[in-house]
C-alpha positions in Angstrom: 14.2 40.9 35.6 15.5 39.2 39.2 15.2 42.9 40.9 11.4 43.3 39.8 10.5 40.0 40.9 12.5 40.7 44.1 10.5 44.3 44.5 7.3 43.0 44.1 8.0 39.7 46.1 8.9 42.6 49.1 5.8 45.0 48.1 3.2 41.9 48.2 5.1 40.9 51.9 4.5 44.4 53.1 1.0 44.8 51.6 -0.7 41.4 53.0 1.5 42.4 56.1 -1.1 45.3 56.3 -4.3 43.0 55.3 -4.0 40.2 56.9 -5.8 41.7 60.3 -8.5 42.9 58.4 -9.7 39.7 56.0 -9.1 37.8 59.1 -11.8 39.5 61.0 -14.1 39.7 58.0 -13.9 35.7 57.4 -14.7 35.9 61.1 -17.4 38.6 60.8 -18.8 37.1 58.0 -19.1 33.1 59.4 -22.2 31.9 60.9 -19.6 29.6 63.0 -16.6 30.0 65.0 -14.0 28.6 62.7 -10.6 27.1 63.7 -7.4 28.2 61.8 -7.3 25.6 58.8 -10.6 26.2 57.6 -10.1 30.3 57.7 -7.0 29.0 55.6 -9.0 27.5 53.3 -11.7 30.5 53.3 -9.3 32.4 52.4 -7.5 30.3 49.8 -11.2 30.2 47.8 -11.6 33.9 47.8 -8.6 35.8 48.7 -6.4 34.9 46.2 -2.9 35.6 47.6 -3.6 37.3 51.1 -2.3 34.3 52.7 -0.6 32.4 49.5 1.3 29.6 51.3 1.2 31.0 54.2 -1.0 29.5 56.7 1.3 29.5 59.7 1.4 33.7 59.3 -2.2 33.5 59.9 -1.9 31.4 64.1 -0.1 34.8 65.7 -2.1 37.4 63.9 -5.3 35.5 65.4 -3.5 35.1 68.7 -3.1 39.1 68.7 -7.0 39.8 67.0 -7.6 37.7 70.3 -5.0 39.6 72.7 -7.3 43.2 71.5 -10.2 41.9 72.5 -11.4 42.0 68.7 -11.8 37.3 69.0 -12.5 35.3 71.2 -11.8 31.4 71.4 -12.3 27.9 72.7 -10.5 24.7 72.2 -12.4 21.7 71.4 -11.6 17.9 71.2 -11.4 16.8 67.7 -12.3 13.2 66.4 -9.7 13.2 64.2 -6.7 14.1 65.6 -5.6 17.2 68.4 -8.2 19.8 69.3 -8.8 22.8 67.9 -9.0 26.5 68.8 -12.0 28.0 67.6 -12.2 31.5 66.8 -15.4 33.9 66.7 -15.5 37.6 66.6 -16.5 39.7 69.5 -18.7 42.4 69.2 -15.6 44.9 69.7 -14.7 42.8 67.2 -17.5 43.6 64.7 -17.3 47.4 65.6 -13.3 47.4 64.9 -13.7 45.8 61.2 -16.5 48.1 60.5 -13.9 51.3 60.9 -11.7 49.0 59.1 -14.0 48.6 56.1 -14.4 52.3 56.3 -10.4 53.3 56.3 -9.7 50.5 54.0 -12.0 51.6 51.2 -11.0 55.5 51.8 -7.7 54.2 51.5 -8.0 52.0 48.1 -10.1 54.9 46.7 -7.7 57.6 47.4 -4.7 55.0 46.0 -7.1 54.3 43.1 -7.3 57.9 42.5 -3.3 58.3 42.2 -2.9 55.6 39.8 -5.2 56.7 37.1 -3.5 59.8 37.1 -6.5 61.7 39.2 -4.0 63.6 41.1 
């Protein structure tokens, strides 16, 4: 029992490794506002259950690197209640990026889909 949990604990690392990019810039891409890190947290925590389970600090350098490609942009503001906070928007690059993502990612599910119900 201790090796599957330890597999799947190491599958789930690798997969949300992969994911975490992409449902970043589509909390981003879908937000109406630029949002700073603890509310895309908590976005995520109400619909992504598990992308970031616990997580929250994995989320800071993979929106420092979104931001790095051009794909977010950002501005710190002063906060009433307590430092400020770096606010995050997508660019358009940005949009253009998670569309191909969309596109790969569902090609990608599909096809995996596919495998596991034996469509080989």
């Amino acid at each position: 029992m201790e090796d599957t949990v330890s597999h799947l604990k190491k599958f789930q690392k690798e997969l949300s490794a992969g994911t975490v990019s992409l449902v970043l810039l589509a909390v981003l891409g879908q937000s109406r506002q630029p949002m700073y890190g603890y509310q895309i947290a908590k976005r995520l925590e109400e619909v992504g259950e598990g992308v970031l389970a616990g997580k929250q600090s994995a989320l800071y350098p993979v929106l420092r690197n979104l931001e790095g490609a051009g794909l977010l942009a950002s501005e710190v503001e002063p906060s009433v209640s307590g430092p400020p906070r770096r606010y995050y928007r997508i660019t358009k690059l940005g949009r253009d990026v998670l569309r191909d993502w969309v596109d790969a990612w569902s090609a990608t599910r599909d096809s995996v889909d596919t495998v596991l119900q034996g469509g080989v």
